[in-house]
N, C-alpha and C positions, 0 to 999 in steps of 0.2 A: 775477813780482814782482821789485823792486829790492831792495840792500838798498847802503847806504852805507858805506865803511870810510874811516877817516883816522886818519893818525899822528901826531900832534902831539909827538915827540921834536925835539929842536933842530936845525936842519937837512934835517927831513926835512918839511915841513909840505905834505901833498898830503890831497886828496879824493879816493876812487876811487867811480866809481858802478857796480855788478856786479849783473849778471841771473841766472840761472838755480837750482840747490838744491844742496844739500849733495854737495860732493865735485863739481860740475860748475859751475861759476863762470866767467863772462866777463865781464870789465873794458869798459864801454863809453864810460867818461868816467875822467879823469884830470886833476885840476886842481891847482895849485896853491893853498894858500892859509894865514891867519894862524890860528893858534892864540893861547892864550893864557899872555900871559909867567909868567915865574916865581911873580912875586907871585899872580898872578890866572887860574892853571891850567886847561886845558881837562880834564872829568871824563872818569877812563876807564873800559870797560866795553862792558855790550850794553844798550841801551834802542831806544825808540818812536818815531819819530815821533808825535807826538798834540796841536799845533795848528797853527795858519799865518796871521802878519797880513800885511797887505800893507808894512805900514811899522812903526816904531816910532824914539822920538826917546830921545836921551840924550845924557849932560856926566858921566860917574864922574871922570873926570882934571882936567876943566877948566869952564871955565865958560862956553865957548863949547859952544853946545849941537848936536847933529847930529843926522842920521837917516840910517837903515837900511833898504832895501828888500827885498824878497822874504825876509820871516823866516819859517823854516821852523825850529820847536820843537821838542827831542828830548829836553829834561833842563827838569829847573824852570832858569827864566832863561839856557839856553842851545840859540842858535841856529844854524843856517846862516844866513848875511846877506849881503847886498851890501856892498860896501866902504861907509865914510863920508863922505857926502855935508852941507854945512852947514845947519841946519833946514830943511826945508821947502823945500829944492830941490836941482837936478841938479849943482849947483856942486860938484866932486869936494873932501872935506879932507882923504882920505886914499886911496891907488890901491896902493899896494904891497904885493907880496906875499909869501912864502915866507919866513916869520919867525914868531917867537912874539912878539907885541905886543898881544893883546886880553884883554880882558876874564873870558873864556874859551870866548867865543862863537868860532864859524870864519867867519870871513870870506872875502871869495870877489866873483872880478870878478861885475860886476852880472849878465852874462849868464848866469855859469852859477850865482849865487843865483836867478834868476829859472826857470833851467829845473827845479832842486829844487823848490822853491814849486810848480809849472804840472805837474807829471809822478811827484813823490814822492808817494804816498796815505799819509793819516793810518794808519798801523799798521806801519808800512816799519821794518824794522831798521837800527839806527846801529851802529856798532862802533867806540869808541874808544879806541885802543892805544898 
């Protein structure tokens, strides 16, 4: 089984993805990515994974609207996601990483939001510190 850890303190904004059980753990991924700024905090804790869309679209700051790929659900209204893309296409509106700037969602280059989506099973532990 997997299970997910991220740290969303300032500075430190990575994803680690770890296999094995308690007291024997190996890191097999290690990514960078956003957390969520001050205003609009990423929740911390141990929770589930327990759903997964393939997209979902949204505008909270602006009125230019986007979308998000590979959402992988762990907390009411907070995901792993692909960075933001402009509605309803591949047109990158936001790529950058290693900061606190979302929503409170984790964002995440699209490849490895897509490998969580494709490989994390609904019941997968999150840990967020």
């Amino acid at each position: 089984p997997y299970t997910t850890l991220f740290r969303s303190s300032s500075g430190n904004n990575h994803v680690g993805v770890f296999t094995g059980s308690k007291g024997n753990w190996n890191c097999i991924y290690y990514w960078d990515c956003v957390t969520g700024k001050s205003e609009t905090p990423t929740v911390k804790g141990e929770f589930q994974v327990f759903a997964k869309s393939d997209h979902f679209d949204g505008n909270m700051d602006t009125p230019v609207w986007y979308t998000c790929y590979y959402a992988t659900l762990w907390y009411p209204d907070y995901f792993f996601h692909s960075i933001i893309y402009y509605q309803g296409t591949w047109n990158i509106m936001d790529s950058s990483m290693g900061y606190n700037g979302s929503h409170g969602c984790v964002r995440l280059e699209t490849d490895n939001a897509e490998w969580i989506y494709s490989n994390i099973p609904l019941g997968t532990k999150v840990v967020s510190y």
